[in-house]
C-alpha positions as CSV (number, residue, x, y, z in Angstrom):
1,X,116.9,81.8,114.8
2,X,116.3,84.6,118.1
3,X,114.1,82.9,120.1
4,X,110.9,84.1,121.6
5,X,109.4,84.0,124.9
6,X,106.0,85.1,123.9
7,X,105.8,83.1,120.5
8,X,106.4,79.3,122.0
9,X,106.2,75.9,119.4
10,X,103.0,74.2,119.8
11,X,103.2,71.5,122.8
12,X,99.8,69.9,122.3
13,X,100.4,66.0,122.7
14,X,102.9,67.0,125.2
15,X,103.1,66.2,129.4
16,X,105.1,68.3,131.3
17,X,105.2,67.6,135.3
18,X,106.3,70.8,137.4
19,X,107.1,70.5,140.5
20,X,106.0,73.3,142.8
21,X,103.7,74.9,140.3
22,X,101.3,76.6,142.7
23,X,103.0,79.8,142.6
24,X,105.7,81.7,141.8
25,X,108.5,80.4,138.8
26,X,107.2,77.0,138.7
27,X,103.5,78.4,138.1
28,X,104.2,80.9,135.4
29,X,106.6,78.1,133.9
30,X,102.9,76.1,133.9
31,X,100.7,78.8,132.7
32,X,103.3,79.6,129.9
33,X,103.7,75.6,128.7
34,X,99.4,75.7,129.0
35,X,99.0,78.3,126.8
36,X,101.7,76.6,124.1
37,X,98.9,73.7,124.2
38,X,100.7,70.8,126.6
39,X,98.8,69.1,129.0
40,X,100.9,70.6,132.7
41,X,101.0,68.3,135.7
42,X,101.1,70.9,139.0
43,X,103.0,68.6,141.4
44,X,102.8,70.4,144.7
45,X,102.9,70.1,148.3
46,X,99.6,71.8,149.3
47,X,96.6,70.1,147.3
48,X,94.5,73.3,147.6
49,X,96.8,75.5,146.4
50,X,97.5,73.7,143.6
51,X,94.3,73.2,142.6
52,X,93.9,77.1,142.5
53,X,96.8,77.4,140.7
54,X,95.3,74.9,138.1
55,X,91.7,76.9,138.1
56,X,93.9,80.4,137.1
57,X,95.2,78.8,134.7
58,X,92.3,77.5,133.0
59,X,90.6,81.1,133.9
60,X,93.7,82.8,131.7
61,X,94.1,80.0,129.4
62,X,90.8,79.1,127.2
63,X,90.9,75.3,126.9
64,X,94.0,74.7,129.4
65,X,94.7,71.3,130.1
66,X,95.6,71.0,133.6
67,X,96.0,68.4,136.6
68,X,97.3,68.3,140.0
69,X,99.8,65.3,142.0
70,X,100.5,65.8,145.7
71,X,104.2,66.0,146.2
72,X,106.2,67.3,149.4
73,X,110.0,67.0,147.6
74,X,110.9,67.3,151.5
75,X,109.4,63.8,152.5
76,X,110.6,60.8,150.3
77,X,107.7,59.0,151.4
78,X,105.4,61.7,149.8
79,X,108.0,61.6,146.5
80,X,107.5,57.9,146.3
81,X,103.8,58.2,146.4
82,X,104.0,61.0,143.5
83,X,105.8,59.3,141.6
84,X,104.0,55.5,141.9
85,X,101.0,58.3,140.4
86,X,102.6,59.8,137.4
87,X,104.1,56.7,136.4
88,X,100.8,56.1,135.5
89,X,100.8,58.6,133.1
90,X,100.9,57.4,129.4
91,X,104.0,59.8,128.6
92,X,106.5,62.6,130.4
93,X,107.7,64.5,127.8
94,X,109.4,67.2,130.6
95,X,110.2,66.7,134.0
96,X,111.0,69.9,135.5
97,X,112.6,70.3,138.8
98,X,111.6,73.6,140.2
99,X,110.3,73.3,143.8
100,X,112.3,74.6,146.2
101,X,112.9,76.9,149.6
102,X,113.8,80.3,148.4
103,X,114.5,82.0,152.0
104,X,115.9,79.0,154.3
105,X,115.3,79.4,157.7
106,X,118.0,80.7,159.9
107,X,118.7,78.0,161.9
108,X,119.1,74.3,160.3
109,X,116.1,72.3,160.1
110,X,115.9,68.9,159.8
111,X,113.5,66.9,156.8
112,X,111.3,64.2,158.3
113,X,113.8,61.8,157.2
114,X,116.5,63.6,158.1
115,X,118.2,65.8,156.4
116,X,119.0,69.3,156.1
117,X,115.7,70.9,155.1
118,X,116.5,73.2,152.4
119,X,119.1,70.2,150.9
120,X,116.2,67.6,151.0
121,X,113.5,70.2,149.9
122,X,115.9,71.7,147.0
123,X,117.8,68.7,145.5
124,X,117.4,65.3,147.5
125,X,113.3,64.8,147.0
126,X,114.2,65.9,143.1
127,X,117.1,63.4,142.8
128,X,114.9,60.5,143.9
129,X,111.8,61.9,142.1
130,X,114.0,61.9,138.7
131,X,115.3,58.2,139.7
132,X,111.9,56.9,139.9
133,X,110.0,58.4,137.0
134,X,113.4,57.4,134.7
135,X,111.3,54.7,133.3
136,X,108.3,56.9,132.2
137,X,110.4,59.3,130.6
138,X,112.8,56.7,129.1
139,X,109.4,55.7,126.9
140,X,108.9,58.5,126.2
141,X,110.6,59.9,123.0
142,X,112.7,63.1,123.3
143,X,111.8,63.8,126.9
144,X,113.9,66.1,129.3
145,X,115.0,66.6,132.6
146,X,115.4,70.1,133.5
147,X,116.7,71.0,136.3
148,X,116.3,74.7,137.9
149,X,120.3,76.0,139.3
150,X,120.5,79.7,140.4
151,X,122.9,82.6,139.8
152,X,124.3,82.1,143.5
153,X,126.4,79.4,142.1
154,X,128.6,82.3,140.8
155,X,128.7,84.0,143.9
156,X,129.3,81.4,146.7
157,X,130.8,78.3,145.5
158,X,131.1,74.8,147.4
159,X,132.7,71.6,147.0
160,X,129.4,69.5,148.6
161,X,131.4,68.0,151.0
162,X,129.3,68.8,154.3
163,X,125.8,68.6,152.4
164,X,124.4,68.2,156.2
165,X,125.8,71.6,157.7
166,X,125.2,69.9,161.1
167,X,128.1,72.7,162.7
168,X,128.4,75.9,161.1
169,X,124.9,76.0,159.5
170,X,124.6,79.1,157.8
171,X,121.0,80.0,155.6
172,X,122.5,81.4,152.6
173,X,125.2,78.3,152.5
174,X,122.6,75.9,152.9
175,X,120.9,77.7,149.9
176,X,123.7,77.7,147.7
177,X,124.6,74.0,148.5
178,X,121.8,73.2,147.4
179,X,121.4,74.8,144.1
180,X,124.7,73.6,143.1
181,X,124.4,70.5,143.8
182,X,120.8,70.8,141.7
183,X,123.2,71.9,138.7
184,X,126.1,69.5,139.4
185,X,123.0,66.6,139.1
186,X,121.7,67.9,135.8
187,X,125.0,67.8,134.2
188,X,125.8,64.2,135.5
189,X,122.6,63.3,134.9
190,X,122.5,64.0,130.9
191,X,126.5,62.3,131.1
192,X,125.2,59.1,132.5
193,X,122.4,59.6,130.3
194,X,124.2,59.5,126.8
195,X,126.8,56.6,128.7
196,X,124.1,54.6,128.7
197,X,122.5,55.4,125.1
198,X,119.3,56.9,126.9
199,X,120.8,60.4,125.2
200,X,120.8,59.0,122.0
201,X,118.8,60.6,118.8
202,X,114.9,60.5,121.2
203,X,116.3,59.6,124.0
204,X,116.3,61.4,127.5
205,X,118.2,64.1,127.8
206,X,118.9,66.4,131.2
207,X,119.3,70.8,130.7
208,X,120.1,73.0,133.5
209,X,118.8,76.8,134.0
210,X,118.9,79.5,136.2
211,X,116.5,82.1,136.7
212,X,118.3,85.3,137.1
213,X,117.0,87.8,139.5
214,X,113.6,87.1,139.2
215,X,111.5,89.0,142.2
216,X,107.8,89.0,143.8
217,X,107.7,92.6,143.2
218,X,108.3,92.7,139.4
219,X,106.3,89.9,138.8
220,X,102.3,90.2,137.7
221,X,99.4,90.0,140.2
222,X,97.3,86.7,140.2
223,X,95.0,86.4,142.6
224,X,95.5,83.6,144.7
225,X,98.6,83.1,142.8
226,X,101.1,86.0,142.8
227,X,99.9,88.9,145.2
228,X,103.0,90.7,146.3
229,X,102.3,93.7,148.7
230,X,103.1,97.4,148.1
231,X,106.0,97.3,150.4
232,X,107.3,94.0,148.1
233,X,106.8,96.3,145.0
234,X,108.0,99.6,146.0
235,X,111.2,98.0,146.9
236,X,111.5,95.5,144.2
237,X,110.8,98.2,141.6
238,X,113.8,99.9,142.8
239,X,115.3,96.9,141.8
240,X,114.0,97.2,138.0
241,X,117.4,97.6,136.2
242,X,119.0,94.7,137.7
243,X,115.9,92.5,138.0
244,X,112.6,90.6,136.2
245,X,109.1,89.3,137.6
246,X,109.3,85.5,138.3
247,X,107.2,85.4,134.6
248,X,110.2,86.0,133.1
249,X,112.5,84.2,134.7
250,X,110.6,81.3,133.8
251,X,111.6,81.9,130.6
252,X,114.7,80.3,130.7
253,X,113.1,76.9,132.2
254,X,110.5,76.4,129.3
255,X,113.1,77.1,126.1
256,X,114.8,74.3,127.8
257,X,111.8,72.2,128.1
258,X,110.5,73.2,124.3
259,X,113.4,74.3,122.4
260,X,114.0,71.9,119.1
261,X,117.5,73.4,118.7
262,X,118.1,72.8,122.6
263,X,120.4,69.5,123.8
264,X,121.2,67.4,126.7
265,X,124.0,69.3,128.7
266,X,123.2,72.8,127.9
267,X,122.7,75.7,130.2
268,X,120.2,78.6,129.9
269,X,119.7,81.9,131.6
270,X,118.8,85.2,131.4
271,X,121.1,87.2,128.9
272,X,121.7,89.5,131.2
273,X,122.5,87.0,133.8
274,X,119.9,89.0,135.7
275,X,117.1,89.4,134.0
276,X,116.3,89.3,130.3
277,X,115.3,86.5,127.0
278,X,116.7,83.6,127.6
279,X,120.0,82.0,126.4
280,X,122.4,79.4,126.0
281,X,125.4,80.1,129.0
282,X,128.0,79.0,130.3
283,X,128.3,76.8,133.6
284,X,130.5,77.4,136.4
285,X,133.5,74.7,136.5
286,X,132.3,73.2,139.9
287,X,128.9,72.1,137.9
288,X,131.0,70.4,135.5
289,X,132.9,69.1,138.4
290,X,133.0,65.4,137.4
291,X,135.0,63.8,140.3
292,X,132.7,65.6,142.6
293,X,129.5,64.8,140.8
294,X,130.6,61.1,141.0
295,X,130.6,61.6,145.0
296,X,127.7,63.4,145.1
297,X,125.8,60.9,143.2
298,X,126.5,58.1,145.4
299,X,126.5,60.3,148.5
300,X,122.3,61.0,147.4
301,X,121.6,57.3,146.0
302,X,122.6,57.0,149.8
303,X,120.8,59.7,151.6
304,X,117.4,58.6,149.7
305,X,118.0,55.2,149.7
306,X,116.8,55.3,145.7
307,X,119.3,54.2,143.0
308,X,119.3,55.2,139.5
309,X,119.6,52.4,137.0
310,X,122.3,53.7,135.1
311,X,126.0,52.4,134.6
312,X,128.4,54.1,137.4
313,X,131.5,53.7,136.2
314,X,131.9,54.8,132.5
315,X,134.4,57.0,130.4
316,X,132.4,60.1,130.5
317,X,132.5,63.1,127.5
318,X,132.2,66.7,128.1
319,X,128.6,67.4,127.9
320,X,127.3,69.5,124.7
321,X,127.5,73.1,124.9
322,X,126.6,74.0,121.5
C-alpha cells in the first residue's frame, strides 16, 4: 500500500517525545503526530519557545494533546534531568532524535562538558538520552527509536575516528561527523536491540531517516514558529526543483515513527533523495559499518559516561531492510 503523508493511522493512546520540537523539522514532525491524535512531548532547550511551539499547535490542532520537557542535548547534566522527567511518563511509544545544529559555527566550540559542540549537540546528548530512557520504552510495547541522519552522509564520508576535531576543525566536517555517527547509532542500536530480544515481536526497535533538502524558505509561515524572511524565500524558491519545506521533510521521520509495515533497521527518505513522499532507502555502507559502530559505541558510553544495558559482544545479523 502507497503511503500517505497527509492521511496518517490514528496515534491516540500514543507518546511520542521529540527532541527539539520548537521549530523547524522536529516541530512540524510534532504538529503532524498531534493532529494523527498522539499525545507529543516537545523536549527542547528554550522552555519559552517550546511552550509556543506547544500553544500553535493546539491553535492548528482542535483538541492537541501537548506537553513540554527542558532538554539542552548539549549538556548531559540537562539530558539526565530530562530524562529522570519522562521516565516518569506511563509509556514512550517513539523517541525521536531530532535536535541538532544545522549551521555549526566556524570555529570549534567546545560543550560544557567538553566536547565538540555540534558532536555533543547532534549525537552524544541523544546517545545518553536513548541510554537512559531504554527502560521506559522497553515497557512499552512496539516502541521506536528513530533517529534523524542527513543526505550529507552521501556526500562527505568519515570513518569517526577524530570525533573531537581538536586540529583541523572544519564546520561542515564537524556536521557530517556528526550525522553519521547519528545513523551508524541507529543501525547498532536496533542490532543490539534484537541481540538482546528487546527487537522481538513488541519489542523496541531503532529506524533511521534523513530529511532530504528540506529549507526555511519552502517551508510554511508560523508565527512564532517558522518565519523565514523574503530574502530566505526568494532564494530558497529558486531552489524549488531540488528542494521541500522542513513540513515535508518531516515526513520521512513520522512514517518511521507510525508506519505498521515499518521495522527495526530500516531507512527512510525522501523519494527523491531531495525532496518528495517518503520511502524505504538504502544506507550508505559506513552506517552499516559494524566494526566501526562497535568503536563508536564504546568511544560514546565513554564520552558521556552513560552505558547502555545491552550485551556488547554478540554475533550480530544484517539489520532488516525489507
Amino acid at each position: 500500500m502507497t503511503w500517505n503523508p497527509r492521511r496518517l493511522p490514528g496515534q491516540a493512546g500514543k507518546t511520542f517525545v521529540i527532541t527539539g520540537a520548537n521549530a523547524g523539522l522536529g516541530y512540524f514532525t510534532a504538529e503532524q503526530l498531534a493532529d494523527a491524535g498522539a499525545h507529543v512531548v516537545l523536549a527542547c532547550r528554550n522552555p519559552v519557545r517550546a511552550e509556543t511551539a506547544a500553544g500553535v499547535i493546539r491553535g492548528r490542532v482542535p483538541g492537541a494533546s501537548v506537553s513540554t520537557v527542558p532538554l539542552d542535548v548539549a549538556d548531559l547534566a540537562s539530558v539526565r534531568r530530562a530524562a529522570e522527567t519522562l521516565l516518569e511518563l506511563p509509556a514512550i511509544h517513539g523517541l525521536i532524535l531530532n535536535a541538532g545544529i544545522v549551521h555549526p559555527p566556524r570555529t570549534r566550540e567546545a560543550s560544557v562538558d567538553g566536547n565538540e559542540l555540534v558532536l555533543a549537540t547532534n549525537f552524544l546528548g541523544h546517545f545518553a538520552l536513548t541510554a537512559l530512557l531504554l527502560p521506559a520504552l522497553r515497557r512499552t510495547r512496539g516502541s521506536r527509536v528513530v533517529s534523524l541522519g542527513s543526505m550529507i552522509s552521501r556526500i562527505i564520508d568519515s570513518t569517526l575516528e577524530d570525533l573531537q576535531l581538536e586540529t583541523g576543525y572544519r564546520h561542515w566536517t564537524a556536521y557530517a561527523q556528526s550525522k553519521i555517527a547519528m545513523q551508524v547509532f541507529g543501525f547498532e542500536l536496533d542490532r543490539r536491540l534484537r541481540a538482546a530480544d528487546a527487537g522481538g515481536p513488541g519489542g523496541v526497535e531503532s529506524l533511521v531517516v534523513h530529511p532530504g533538502y528540506s529549507i526555511s524558505g519552502l517551508t510554511p509561515g508560523i508565527r512564532g514558529v517558522s518565519e523565514p524572511g523574503r530574502g530566505a524565500r526568494f532564494v530558497d524558491n529558486l531552489q524549488g526543483l531540488m528542494a521541500q519545506g522542513k513540513d515535508h521533510g518531516a515526513w520521512p521521520t513520522v512514517r518511521a515513527a507510525t508506519d505498521a509495515d515499518a521495522r527495526g533497521g530500516q531507512y527512510y527518505g525522501p523519494h527523491f533523495l531531495t525532496r518528495g513522499a517518503p520511502v524505504l532507502q538504502a544506507p550508505t555502507r559506513t552506517s552499516l559499518d559494524q566494526p566501526l559502530a562497535a568503536r563508536l559505541w564504546s568511544h560514546s558510553e565513554s564520552l558521556t559516561n552513560t552505558p547502555f544495558l545491552l550485551p556488547a559482544k554478540v554475533h550480530f545479523s544484517p539489520p532488516r531492510q525489507s
